[in-house]
N, C-alpha and C positions, 0 to 999 in steps of 0.2 A: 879409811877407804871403805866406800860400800862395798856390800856382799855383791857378788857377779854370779849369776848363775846362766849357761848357754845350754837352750835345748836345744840339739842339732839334727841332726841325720850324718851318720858316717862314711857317708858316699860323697856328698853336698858340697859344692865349691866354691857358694856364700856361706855355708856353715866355717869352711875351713878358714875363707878370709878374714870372718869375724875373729876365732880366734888366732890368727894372725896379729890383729888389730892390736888385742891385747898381750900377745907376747912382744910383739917391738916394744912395746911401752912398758913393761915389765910389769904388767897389770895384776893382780892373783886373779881367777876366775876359776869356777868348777863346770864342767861339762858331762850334760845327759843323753848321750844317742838315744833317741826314741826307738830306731831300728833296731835296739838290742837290750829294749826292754820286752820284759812280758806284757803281755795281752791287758791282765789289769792297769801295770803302770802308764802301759800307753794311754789307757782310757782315763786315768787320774791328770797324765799331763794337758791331753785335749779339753778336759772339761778348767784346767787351767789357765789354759791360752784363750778358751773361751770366756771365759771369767772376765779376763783381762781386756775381750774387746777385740783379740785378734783373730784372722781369721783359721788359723791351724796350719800357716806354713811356714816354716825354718827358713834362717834359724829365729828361735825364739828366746829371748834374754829378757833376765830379771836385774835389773840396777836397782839394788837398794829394795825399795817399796814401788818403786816404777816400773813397768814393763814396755818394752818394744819390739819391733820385729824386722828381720832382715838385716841387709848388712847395710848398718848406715853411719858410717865413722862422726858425723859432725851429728848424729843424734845420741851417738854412745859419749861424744867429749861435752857436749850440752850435760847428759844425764849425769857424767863425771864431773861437770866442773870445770874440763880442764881448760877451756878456752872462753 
């Protein structure tokens, strides 16, 4: 299985759905509140998401070597595979 990583915000309730998403499915994934990083990590994440072409809003996930944004079930089973 690819590596899953979800930058979120810990308020957010497409952050929360996303990982939703992957707990029904028994997905592993690992989770970054941006809200409850420091100042630098914030700035390392946005220059990430920038990287990648997004525009800086959560949640933001890494499939694998691919990145996408928001909460978008048939673009995270696309990235997986599963469908």
């Amino acid at each position: 299985m690819k590596k899953i990583t979800i930058y979120a915000l810990s308020t957010c309730l497409w952050c929360k759905k996303t990982k939703k998403y992957f707990e029904d499915r028994n997905i592993k994934f690992e989770t970054v509140d941006y809200d409850k990083q420091d100042e630098a990590h914030q700035e390392a994440m946005m220059a990430e998401m920038r990287a990648a072409n997004c525009s800086g809003s959560f949640p933001f996930l890494k499939i694998g070597a691919a990145c996408t944004q928001g909460y978008n079930p048939e673009e995270f089973d696309k990235l997986l595979k599963l469908k």
